[in-house]
N, C-alpha and C positions, 0 to 999 in steps of 0.2 A: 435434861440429861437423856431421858427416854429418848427424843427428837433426833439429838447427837450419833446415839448407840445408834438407831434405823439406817443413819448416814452411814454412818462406820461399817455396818455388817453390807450394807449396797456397793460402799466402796472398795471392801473387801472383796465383795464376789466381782466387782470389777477386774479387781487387778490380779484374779485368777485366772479369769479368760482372757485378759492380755498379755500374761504369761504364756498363757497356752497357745496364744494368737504368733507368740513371738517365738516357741521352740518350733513352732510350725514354719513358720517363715525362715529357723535356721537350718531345720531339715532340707526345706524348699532350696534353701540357698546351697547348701553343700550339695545336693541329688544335682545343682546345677552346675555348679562351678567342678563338678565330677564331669557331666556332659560336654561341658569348654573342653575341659583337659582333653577329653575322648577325641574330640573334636579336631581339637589342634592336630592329637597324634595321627589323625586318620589323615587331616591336611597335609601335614609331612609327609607323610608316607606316600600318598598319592603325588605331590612334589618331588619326591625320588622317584618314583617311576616315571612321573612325565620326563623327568633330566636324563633317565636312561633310554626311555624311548625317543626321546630325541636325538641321543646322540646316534642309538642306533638308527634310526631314519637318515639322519645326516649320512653314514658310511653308509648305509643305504644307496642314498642320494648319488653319493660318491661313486658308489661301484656301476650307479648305473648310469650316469654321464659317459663314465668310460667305455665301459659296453656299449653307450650310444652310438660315441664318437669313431670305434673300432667298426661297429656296424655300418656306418656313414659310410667310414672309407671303405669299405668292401662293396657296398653297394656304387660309389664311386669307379671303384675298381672293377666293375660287372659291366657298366656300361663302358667305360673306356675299353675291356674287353672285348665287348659285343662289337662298338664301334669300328675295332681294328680286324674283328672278324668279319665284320659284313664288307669292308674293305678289301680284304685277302680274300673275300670270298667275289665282289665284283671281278677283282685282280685273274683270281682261276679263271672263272667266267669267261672272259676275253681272251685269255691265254687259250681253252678247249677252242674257243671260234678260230682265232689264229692257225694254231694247232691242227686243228681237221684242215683250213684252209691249205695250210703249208704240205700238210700230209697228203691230199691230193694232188695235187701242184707236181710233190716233187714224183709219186708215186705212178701219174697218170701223165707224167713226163709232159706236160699242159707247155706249150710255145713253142715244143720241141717238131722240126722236121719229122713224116708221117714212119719214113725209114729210120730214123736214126728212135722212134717212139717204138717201135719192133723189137728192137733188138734190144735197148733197154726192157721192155716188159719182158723177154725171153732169158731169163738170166743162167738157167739150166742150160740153155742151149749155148749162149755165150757169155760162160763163167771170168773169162780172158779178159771181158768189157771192164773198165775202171768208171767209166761215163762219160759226159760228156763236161768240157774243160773245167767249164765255169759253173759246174757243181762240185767240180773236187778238190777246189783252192778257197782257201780262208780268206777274209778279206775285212779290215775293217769298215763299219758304216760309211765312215766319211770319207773312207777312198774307192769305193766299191763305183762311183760314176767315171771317177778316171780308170780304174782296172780296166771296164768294159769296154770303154772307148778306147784304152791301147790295145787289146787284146782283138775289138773290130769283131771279124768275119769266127775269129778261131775261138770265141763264143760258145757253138755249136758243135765244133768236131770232137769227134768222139777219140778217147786215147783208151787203147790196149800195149797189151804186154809185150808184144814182139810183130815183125814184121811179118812173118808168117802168117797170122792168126788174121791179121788188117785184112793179107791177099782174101783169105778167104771168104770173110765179110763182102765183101767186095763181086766175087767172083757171084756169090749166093744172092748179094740182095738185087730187086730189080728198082730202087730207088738211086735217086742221090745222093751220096756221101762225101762225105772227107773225117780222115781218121790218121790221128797220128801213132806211129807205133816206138813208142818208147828204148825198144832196145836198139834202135837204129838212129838216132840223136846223139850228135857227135858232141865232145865234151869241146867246153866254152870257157873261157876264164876273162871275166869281165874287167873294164877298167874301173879303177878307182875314179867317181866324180872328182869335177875341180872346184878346187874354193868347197861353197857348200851346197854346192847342186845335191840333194836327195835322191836316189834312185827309187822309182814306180817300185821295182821288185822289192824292195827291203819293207812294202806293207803288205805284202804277200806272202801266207804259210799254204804249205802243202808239204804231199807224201817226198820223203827223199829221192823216189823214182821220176817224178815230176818236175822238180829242179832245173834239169837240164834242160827240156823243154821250153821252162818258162823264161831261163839264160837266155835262151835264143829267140823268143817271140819280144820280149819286152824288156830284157838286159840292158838296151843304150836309149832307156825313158827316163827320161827324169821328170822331175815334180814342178814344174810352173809356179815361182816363188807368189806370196798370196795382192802382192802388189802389184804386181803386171800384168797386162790381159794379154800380151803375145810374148813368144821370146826374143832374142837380138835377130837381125838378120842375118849376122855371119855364123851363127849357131849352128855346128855342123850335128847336137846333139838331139834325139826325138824329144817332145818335151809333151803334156797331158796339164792339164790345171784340173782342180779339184774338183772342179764342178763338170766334169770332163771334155772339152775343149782339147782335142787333140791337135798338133803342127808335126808333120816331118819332111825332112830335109829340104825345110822351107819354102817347098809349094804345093806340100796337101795338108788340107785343114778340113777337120773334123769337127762335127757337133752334136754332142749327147739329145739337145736339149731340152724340154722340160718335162721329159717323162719320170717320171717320182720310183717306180718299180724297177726294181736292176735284177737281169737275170742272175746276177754272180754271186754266187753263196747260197743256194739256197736249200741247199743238204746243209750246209752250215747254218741257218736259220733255222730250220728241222730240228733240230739238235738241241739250239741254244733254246728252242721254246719249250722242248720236253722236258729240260732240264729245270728252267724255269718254271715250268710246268709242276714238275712232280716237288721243287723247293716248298712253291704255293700252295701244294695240297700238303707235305707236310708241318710248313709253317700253320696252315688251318687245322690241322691233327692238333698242333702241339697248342695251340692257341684254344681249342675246343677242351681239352684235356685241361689246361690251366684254367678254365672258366670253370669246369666243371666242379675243378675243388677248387675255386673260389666262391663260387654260388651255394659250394656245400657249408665253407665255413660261414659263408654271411645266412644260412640255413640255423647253424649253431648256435650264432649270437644272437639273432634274432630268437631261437627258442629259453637261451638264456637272458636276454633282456625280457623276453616276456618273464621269464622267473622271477627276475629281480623286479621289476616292476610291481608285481603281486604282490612280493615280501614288503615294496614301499607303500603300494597303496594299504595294505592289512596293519603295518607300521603305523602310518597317518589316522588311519579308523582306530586303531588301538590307543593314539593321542588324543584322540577330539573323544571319546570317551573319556580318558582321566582327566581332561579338562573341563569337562560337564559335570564328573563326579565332584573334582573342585571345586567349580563351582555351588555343587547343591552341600558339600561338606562348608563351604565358607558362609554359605545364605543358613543355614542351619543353626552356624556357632555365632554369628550375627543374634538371630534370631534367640539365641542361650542367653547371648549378653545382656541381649535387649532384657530379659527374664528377671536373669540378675541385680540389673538396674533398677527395676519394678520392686523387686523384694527387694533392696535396700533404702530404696525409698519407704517401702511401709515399714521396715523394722525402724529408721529413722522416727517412722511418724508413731510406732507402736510404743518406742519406746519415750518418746516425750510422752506421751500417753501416761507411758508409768511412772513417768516420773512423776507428772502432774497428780496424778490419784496418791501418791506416797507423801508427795506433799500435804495434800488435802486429807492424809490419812493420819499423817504425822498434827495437822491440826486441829481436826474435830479431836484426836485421842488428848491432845495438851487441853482442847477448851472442855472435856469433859473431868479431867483430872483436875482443873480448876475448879469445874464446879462441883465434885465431891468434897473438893478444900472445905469450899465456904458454908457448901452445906453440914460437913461436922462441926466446922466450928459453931455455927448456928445452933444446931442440936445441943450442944456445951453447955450455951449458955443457959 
């Protein structure tokens, strides 16, 4: 019995520190499955920011594609710019060489007889002077080699205002001239072409005062249809081809040919290149001026894409953080579980433990209670 009781009170102090072993292990257990829960909640929560900041990045994203793609085209829009400017700007270029060229030309009266270069430079002195012919008629490009050619010698003569004013040109200079006087040019009334003969003068503008003149120098020309290299032989009409090939009255014939430069028009060309001229320099004004705010807005977006880019990259940094931190919040609560697990295994194993000891507690106490039995009865007898 003695033996038993030693067991008893050993097994007894056993299954006090297995008790103790096992409130331990249920404190351990709930301090853990507290740190799960914490755990989770902080994983959530960092999983809603990551899903906010994501979407925000995306609009992010979004706003700066667009900004990309606006900036692109503007910068698109700069060069195509530039390139129509350095073109209008060739364009001027050529127009000034022209331009000077013509403006001497016409100014320094260049081809013109030494007399008839006098009197044009003297304009104060003979204000009466209109010029000379074949600068004061209009003339298109492509008929300007036949004008020349029907017009011949009277090219060069000079036309003023009256007869008068000629004599005394005339009387003063000691060159040779020829000078028509306007107010002395008997009116002309031309025949209607037949069929479709064209007439020379119908591609010819000039002053209303001049008219008349030209009625009578070139009024019975007509135009050399583009098929034929001469006209009929009984053609009693003067006839010029475009390339200016002049016939009259069927046995003088004329030839331009192939000098490129035409004296006629060219105060008319003077004119038309100034014009051109100054269109050029304000097409480049206005081309300069739209570059300028177009380089300024693609200035903008560029300083605003750079914004928005910052907002994304600081977006993206502000991602790859709460997904590191998720990461260390999932390795963490892993790391609980794993805890968890551990302590349930030892409260499994603690508590077979107890059981085992409450068995063996429950039977030394029966095999001692037996042998108190036997030992009263024993004493009895």
């Amino acid at each position: 019995i003695r033996e038993d009781e030693g067991s008893l009170e050993r097994i007894k102090t056993s299954i006090i520190e297995i008790d103790k072993k096992k409130d331990s292990l249920d404190e351990q257990l709930s301090q853990y499955s507290q740190k799960i829960e914490n755990s989770i909640a902080g994983i959530n929560l960092v999983k809603s920011d990551i899903e906010i900041q994501e979407k925000e990045n995306g609009a992010f994203s979004v706003k700066v594609d667009k900004i990309q793609a606006q900036h692109s085209q503007l910068e698109e829009n700069i060069l195509t710019l530039k390139e129509e400017r350095s073109q209008l700007q060739s364009q001027q270029s050529a127009l000034q060489t022209q331009l000077t060229f013509y403006t001497n030309i016409v100014e320094n009266h260049e081809g013109r007889p030494e007399g008839i270069k006098n009197i044009l430079n003297d304009q104060k002195r003979y204000p009466f002077v209109m010029g000379v012919l074949a600068d004061i008629i209009e003339v298109d490009d492509h008929y300007k080699k036949a004008v020349e050619s029907a017009l011949g010698e009277y090219n060069n003569y000079l036309v003023v205002d009256s007869r008068k004013n000629a004599q005394s040109i005339v009387v003063e200079s000691a060159h040779r001239l020829a000078i028509f006087a306007l107010d002395s040019i008997p009116e002309l009334t031309l025949e209607k072409p037949k069929y479709s003969d064209i007439l020379l003068l119908s591609k010819v503008k000039s002053d209303a005062k001049v008219m008349p003149l030209l009625k009578i120098i070139m009024g019975d020309v007509c135009i050399l249809p583009s098929h034929k290299l001469e006209p009929d032989p009984n053609s009693v009409c003067n006839w010029v081809s475009e390339s200016g090939n002049y016939f009259s009255r069927g046995f003088i014939y004329k030839s331009s040919g192939n000098e490129n430069k035409s004296v006629i028009g060219r105060k008319q060309k003077l004119v038309q290149l100034q014009k051109d001229y100054e269109l050029t320099k304000k097409q480049t004004q206005k081309l300069d001026s739209e570059l300028k705010s177009v380089m300024k807005d693609a200035d903008e977006f560029r300083k605003s894409l750079q914004l928005k880019t910052d907002e994304l990259n600081s977006g993206i940094q502000k991602l790859n953080e709460s997904e590191q931190k998720l990461n260390q919040q999932e390795y963490i609560s892993v790391q609980h579980m794993e805890t968890v697990r551990e302590i349930n295994e030892n409260q499994k194993e603690t508590t077979a433990r107890l059981i085992d000891f409450n068995i063996r507690l429950k039977t030394i106490k029966d095999s001692i209670h037996s042998l108190r039995m036997e030992y009263d009865k024993s004493s009895e007898k």
